[in-house]
C-alpha positions in Angstrom: -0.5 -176.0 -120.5 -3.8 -176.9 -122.5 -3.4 -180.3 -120.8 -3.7 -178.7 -117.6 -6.5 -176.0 -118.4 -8.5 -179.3 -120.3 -8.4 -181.3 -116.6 -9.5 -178.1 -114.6 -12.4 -177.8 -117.5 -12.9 -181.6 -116.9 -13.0 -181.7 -113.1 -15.3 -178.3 -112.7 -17.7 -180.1 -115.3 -17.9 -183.4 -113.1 -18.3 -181.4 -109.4 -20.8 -179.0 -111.1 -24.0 -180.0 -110.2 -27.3 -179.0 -112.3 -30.4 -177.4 -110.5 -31.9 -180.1 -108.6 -34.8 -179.9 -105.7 -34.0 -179.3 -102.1 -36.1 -180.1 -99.1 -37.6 -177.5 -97.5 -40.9 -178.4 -96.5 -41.9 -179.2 -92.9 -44.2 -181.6 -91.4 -47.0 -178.7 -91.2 -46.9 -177.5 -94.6 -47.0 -181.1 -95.5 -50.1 -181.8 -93.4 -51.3 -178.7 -95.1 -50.8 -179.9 -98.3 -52.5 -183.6 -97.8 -56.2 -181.1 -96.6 -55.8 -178.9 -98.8 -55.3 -181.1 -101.9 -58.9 -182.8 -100.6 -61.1 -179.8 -99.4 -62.1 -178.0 -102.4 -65.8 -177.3 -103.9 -67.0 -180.6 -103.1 -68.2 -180.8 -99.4 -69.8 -177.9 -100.1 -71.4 -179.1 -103.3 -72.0 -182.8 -103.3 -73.9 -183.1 -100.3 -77.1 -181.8 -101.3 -77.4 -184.3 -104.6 -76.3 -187.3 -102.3 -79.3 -186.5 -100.0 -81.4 -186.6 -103.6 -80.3 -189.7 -104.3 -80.3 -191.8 -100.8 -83.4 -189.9 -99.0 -82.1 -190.6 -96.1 -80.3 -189.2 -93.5 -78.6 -192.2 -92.0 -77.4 -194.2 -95.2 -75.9 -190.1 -96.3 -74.1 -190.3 -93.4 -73.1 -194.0 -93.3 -71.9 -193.1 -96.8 -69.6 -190.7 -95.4 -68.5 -192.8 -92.9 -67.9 -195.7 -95.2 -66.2 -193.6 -98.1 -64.0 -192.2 -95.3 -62.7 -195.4 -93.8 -62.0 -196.6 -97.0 -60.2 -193.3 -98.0 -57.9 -193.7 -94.6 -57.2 -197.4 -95.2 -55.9 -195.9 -98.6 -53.7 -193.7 -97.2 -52.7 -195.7 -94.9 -51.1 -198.3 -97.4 -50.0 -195.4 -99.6 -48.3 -194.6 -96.5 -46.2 -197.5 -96.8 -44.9 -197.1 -100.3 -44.3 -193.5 -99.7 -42.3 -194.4 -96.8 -40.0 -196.8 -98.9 -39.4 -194.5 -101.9 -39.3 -190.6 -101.5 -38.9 -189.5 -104.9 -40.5 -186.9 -106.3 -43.3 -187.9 -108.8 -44.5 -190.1 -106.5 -47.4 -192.5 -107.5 -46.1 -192.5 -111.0 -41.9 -193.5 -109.3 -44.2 -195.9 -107.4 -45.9 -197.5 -110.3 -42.2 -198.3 -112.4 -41.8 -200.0 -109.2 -44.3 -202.4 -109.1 -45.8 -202.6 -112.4 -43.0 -201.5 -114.8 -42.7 -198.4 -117.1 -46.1 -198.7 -118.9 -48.5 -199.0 -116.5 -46.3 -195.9 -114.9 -46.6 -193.8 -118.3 -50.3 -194.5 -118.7 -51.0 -193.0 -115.0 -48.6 -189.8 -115.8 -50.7 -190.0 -118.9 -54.2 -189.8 -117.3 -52.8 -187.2 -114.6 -51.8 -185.0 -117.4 -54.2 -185.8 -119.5 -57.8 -184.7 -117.5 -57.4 -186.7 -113.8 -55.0 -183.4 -112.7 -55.6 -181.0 -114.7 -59.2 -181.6 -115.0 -59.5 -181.8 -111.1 -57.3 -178.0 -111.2 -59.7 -176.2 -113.9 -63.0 -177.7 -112.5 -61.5 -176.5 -108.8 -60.4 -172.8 -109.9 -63.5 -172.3 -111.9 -65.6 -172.7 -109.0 -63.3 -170.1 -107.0 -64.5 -167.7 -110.1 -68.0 -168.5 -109.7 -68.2 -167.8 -106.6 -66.3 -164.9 -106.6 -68.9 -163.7 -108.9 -70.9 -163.0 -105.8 -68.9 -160.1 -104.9 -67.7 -158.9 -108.4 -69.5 -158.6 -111.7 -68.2 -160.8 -113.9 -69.2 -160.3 -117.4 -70.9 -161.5 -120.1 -71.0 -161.8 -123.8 -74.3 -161.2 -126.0 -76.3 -164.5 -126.2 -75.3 -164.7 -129.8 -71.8 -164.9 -129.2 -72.0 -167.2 -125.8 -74.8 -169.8 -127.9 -71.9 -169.8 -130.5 -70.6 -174.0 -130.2 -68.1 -176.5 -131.5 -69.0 -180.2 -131.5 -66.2 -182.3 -130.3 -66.7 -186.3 -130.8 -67.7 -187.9 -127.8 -67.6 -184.8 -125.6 -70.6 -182.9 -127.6 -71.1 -179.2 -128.0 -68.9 -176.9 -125.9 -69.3 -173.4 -126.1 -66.4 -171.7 -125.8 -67.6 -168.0 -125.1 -70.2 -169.0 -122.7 -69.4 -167.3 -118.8 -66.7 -165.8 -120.5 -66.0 -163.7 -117.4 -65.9 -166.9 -115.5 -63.3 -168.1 -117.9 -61.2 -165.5 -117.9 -60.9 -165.5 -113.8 -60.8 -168.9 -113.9 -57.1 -168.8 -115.6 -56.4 -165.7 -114.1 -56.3 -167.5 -111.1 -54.6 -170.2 -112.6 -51.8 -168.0 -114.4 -51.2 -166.0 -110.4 -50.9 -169.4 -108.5 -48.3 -171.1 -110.9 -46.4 -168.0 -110.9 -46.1 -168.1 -106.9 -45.1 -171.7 -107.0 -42.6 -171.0 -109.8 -41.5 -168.7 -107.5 -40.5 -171.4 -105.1 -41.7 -174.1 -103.2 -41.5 -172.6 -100.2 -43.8 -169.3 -101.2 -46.3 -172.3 -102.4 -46.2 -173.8 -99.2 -46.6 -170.9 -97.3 -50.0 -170.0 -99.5 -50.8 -173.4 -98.6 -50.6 -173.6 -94.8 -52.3 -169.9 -94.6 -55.0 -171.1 -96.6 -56.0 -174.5 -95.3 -55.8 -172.9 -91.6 -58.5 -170.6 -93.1 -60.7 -172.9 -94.9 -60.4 -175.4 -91.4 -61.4 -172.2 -89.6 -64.6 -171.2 -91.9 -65.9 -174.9 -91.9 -65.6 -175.1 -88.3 -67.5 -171.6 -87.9 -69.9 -172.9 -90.0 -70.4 -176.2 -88.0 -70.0 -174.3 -84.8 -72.7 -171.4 -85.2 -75.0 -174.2 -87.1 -75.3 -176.0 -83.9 -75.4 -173.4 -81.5 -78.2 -171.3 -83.2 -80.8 -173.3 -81.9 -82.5 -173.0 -85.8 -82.3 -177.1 -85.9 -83.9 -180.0 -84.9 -81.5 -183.6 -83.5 -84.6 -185.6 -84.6 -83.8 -184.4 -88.1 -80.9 -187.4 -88.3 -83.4 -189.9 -88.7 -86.4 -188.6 -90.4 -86.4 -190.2 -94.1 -87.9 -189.3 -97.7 -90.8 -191.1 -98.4 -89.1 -193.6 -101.2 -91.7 -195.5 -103.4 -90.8 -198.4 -105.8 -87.1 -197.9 -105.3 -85.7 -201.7 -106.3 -82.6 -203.3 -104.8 -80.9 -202.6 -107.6 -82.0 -199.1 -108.2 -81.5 -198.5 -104.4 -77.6 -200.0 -104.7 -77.4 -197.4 -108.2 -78.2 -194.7 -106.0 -75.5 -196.1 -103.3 -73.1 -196.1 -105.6 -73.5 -192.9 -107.3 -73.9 -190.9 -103.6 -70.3 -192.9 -103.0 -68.9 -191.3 -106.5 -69.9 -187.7 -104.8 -68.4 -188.9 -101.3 -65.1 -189.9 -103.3 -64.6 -187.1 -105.4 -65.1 -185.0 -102.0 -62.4 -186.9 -100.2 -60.0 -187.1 -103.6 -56.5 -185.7 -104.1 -55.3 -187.5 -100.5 -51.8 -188.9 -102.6 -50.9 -185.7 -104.0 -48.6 -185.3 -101.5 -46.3 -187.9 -102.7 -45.9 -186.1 -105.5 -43.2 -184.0 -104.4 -41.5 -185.8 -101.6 -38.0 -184.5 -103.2 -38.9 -181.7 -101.5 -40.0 -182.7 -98.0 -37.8 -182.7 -95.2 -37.6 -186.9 -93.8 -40.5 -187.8 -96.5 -39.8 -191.3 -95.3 -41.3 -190.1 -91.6 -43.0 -187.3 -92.6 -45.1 -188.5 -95.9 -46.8 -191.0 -93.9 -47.5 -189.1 -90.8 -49.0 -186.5 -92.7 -51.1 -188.7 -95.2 -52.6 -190.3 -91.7 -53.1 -187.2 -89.5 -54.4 -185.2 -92.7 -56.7 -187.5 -94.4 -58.2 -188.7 -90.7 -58.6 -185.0 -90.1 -60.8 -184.5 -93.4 -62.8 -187.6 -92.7 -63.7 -185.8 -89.1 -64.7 -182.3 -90.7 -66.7 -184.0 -93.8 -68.9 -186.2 -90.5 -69.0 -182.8 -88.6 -70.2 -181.0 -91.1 -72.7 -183.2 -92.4 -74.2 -183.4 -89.4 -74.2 -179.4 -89.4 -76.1 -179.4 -92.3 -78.6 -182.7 -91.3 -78.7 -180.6 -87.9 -80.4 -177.0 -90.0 -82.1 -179.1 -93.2 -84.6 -182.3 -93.1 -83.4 -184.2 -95.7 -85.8 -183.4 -98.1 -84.9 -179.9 -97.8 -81.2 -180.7 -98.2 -82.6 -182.7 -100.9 -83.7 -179.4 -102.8 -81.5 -177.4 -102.1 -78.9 -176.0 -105.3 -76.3 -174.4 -102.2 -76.9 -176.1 -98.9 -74.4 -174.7 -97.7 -75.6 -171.2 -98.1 -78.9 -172.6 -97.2 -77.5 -173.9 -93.9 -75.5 -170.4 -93.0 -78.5 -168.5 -93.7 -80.7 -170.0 -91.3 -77.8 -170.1 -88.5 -76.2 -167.1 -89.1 -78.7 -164.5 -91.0 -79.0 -162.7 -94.3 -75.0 -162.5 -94.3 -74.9 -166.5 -94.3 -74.7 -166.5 -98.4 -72.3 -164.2 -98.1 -70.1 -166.1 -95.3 -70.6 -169.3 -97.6 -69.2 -167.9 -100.6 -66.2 -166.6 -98.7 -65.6 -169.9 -97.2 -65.7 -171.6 -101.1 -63.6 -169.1 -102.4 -60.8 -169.7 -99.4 -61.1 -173.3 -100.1 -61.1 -173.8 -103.6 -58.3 -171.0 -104.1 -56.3 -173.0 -101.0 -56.8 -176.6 -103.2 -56.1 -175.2 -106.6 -52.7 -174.0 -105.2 -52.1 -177.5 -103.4 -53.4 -179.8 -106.8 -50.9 -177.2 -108.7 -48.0 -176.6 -107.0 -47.9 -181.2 -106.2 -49.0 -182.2 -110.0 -45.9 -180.5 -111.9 -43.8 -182.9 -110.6 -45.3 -185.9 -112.0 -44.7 -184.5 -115.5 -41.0 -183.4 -114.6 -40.6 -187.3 -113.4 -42.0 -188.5 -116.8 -39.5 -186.4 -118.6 -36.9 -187.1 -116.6 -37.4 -190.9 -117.8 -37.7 -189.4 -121.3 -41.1 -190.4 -121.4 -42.4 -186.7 -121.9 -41.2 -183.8 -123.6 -37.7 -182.9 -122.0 -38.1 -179.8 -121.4 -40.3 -180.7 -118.3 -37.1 -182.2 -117.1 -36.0 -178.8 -116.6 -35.7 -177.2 -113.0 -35.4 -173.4 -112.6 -31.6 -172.5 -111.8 -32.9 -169.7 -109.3 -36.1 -171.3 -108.0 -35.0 -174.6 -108.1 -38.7 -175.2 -109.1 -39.7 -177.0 -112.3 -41.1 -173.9 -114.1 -41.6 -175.4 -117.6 -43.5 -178.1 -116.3 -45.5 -175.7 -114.0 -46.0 -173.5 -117.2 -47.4 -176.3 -119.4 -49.6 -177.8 -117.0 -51.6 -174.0 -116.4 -51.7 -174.0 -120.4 -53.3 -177.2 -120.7 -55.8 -176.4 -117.6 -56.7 -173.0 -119.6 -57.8 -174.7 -122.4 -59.9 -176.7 -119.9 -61.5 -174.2 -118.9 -62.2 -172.4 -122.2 -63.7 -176.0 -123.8 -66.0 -176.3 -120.7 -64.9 -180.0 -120.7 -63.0 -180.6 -117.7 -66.7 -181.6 -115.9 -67.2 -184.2 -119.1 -63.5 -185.6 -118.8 -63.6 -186.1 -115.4 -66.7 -187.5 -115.1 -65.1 -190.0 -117.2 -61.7 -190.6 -115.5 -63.2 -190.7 -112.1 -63.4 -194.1 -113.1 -59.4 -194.8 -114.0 -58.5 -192.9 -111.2 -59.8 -195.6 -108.8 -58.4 -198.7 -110.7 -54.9 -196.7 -110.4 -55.7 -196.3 -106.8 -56.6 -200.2 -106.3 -53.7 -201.3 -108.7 -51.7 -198.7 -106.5 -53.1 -200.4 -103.0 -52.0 -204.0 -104.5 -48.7 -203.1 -105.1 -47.6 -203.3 -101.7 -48.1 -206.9 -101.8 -46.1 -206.9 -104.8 -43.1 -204.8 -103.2 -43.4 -207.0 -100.1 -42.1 -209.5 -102.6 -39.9 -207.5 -105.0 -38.4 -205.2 -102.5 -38.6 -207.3 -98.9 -34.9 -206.1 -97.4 -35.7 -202.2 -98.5 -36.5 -200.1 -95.3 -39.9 -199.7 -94.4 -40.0 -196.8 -92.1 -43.9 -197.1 -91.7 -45.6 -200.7 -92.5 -49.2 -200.1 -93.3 -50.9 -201.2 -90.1 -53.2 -204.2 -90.0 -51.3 -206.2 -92.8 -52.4 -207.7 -95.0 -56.3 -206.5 -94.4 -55.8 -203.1 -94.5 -54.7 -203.1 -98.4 -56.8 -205.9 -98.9 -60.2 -205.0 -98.1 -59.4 -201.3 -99.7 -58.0 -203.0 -102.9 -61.2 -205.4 -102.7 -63.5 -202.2 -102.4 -61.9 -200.4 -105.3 -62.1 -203.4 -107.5 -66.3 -204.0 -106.4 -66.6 -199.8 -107.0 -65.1 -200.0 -110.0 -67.1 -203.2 -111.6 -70.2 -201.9 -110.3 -69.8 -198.4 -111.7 -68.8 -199.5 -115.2 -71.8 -202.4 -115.0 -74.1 -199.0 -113.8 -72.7 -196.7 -117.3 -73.7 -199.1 -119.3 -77.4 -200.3 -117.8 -77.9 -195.9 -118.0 -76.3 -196.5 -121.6 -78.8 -199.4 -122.8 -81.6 -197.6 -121.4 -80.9 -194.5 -123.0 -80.1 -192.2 -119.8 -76.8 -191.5 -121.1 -75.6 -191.0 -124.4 -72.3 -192.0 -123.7 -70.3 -194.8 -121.4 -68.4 -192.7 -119.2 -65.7 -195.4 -117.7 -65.5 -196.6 -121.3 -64.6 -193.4 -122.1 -62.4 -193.0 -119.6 -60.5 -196.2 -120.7 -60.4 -195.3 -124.1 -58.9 -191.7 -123.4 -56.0 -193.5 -121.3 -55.0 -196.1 -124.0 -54.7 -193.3 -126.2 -51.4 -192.4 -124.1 -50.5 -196.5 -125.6 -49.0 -195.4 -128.7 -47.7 -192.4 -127.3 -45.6 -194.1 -125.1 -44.1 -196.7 -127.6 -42.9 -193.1 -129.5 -41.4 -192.1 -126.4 -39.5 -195.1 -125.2 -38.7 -196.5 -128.8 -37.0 -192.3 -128.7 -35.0 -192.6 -125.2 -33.6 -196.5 -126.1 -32.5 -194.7 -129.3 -30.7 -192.0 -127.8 -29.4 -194.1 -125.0 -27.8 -196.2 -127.9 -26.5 -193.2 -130.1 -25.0 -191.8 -126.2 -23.4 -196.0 -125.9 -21.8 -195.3 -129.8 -20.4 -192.2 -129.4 
């Protein structure tokens, strides 16, 4: 009899299955969540101190041109990959691939670290901001707010400063990991409603710009008077305008992140990375040209909000108000996309027992993975309390592109490593496509560490940014020695036993 009951007990515990994620997002939600992981704060932000720095309306929008081509060509050979493995964690599944377990670890490491997080606080805290133009958001005596704690290589941060900021800023943060706790789906609903809304204000904007008759066309090519600019100063300036361009059209491979949960990711991943991130490219031209059309250049050059600037002239008094509305919608929209895609990077990690292994855990109910949901809000509050999420990205702006290029090259290597695994999509205009983006990445990121350290040496910076940036990742190196040297220990107590 206990024979028998033991093999029921056995058999239920080999057919019972534990919480694992279903697909349920469509192709639209998915194309939601490639534009609304890139439109944020920074089309609305970046423009004006590009204009500073290039004084001139053609190279700005040759800039945007260029940085969007090479974005595309990105996704396009992202595309690939993504097409060939649709697991959820994406990049980081992608890396183990080509690279092998470190390299992986070290780009979970940097996503955890500031790249994702970072990229959620600095996002959400501009949705407070600006939602400080309807609501009073308050403040703190001086003496409390000046109140500071120096941290090495960051400097001061002040803790108490914008305290109302703060506050909303995680508020925001604690309401949006609660709806996609809730389930994927409820995120992806948030998401679909608010990119169609953010599309919509932009093109309002880019529509009632032109039609207002409050602009001039010969505006496109009338230049700052630049004096003494060298070649090398001159291709400083290019590349810094390109940093703002890039961190405008970042966030295009979040989607991979959670391809466990797409319905077809092999077809649907890639169709959506395309149509999404050409879409973007065609809004950021559009409204450039919006705001080129209302502002000389040397206006747009001065301006701190040219895109309030821009609304007031074309639509009125109420054209602050419109803008704000419009940055709210799209940075509440982009915090939910970065957020409800990152979590699952970290649940991969853990999964390889590479992270702690209670991300591994998926909600029974939700089939969502809450406690890596959870820790990733915690880690962006204290963000957003430090005030460092603009120094640490800043600094891993940097990484984040030699993961993209190392990403890029890895389809030559899986061409090789993997040649008789289905490739639903192969990246079109092989092997030039990946080549010339992986060749761009490598010259942007030479140049920009060459350009940190000339600022450096001449004492325009007090601290090497992409150095940084490196030094912050290979602190994840011993990390990760703990970690594996852990799971090949357990895997060979499991063997004995």
């Amino acid at each position: 009899m206990n024979k028998a009951n033991n093999a029921k007990i056995s058999t239920h515990s080999a057919t019972e299955e534990r919480p694992h994620f279903t697909p349920r997002l469509g192709y639209l939600p998915t194309v939601a969540i490639v534009i609304g992981a890139v439109i944020g704060s920074g089309i609305f932000k970046k423009p004006a101190l590009m204009a500073q720095q290039l004084g001139s309306p053609e190279w700005l929008l040759a800039v945007w041109v260029i940085t969007g081509v090479v974005t595309l060509f990105g996704a396009l050979t992202n595309a690939e990959v993504a097409g060939m493995i649709s697991a959820t964690g994406g990049q980081y599944v992608f890396f183990q691939k080509m690279y092998g377990k470190l390299t992986a670890y070290l780009y979970g490491w940097a996503i955890f670290t500031v790249i994702q997080t970072g990229s959620i606080a600095a996002i959400a805290y501009v949705f407070a901001q600006y939602l400080g133009y309807f609501i009073h958001l308050p403040h703190l005596q001086p003496v409390y707010e000046q109140w500071s704690i120096n941290i090495p290589f960051i400097g001061a941060i002040h803790p108490l400063d914008d305290i109302g900021v703060k506050l909303t800023t995680i508020g925001c943060l604690v309401l949006l990991t609660y709806i996609n706790w809730l389930g994927v789906m409820f995120g992806g609903v948030v998401q679909t409603l608010f990119t169609a809304l953010k599309l919509a204000a932009i093109g309002a904007l880019i529509i009632f710009s032109f039609a207002s008759g409050s602009g001039a066309v010969a505006h496109f090519t009338q230049a700052m008077p630049m004096h003494n600019v060298s070649t090398f100063g001159f291709l400083g300036a290019l590349v810094a305008a390109m940093s703002g361009a890039f961190w405008a059209y970042d966030g295009w491979n979040n989607v991979t992140y959670i391809a466990g949960e797409i319905k077809n990711p092999q077809r649907a991943i890639p169709k959506a990375l395309f149509s999404g991130t050409l879409l973007v490219v065609v809004v950021y031209i559009a409204i450039n040209l919006a705001y080129l059309y209302i502002l000389p250049i040397g206006e747009m050059a001065r301006s701190n909000l040219v895109a309030a600037d821009v609304a007031e002239r074309a639509i009125g008094a109420a054209g602050g108000g419109v803008v704000a509305l419009a940055v709210i919608i799209s940075t509440f929209g982009t915090t939910n996309g970065t957020l409800l895609v990152s979590a699952r990077v970290y649940y991969a990690m853990a999964k390889d027992k590479l992270f702690f292994a209670k991300l591994g855990n998926i909600h029974p109910r939700y089939l969502t993975p809450g406690p890596a949901l959870w820790v990733q809000c915690l880690w962006a509050s204290l963000l957003v309390i430090t005030g460092t999420f603009d120094t640490l990205t800043d600094m891993l702006i940097f990484v984040s592109w030699i993961f993209y290029a190392l990403g890029a090259y890895g389809v030559f290597i899986l061409r090789k490593k993997m040649p008789d695994t289905p490739r639903p999509y192969k990246v079109w205009g092989y092997p030039y496509i990946p080549a010339i983006f992986v060749a761009f990445a490598t010259v942007y990121v030479v140049w920009t560490l060459v350009d940190d350290i000339r600022n450096f040496a001449s004492g325009e910076t007090t601290i090497i940014n992409s150095v940084a940036g490196l030094a912050l990742v290979a602190l994840g190196v011993p990390l990760y020695f703990w970690w594996n040297r852990r799971s090949t220990a357990s895997a060979e107590l499991t063997r004995t036993n």
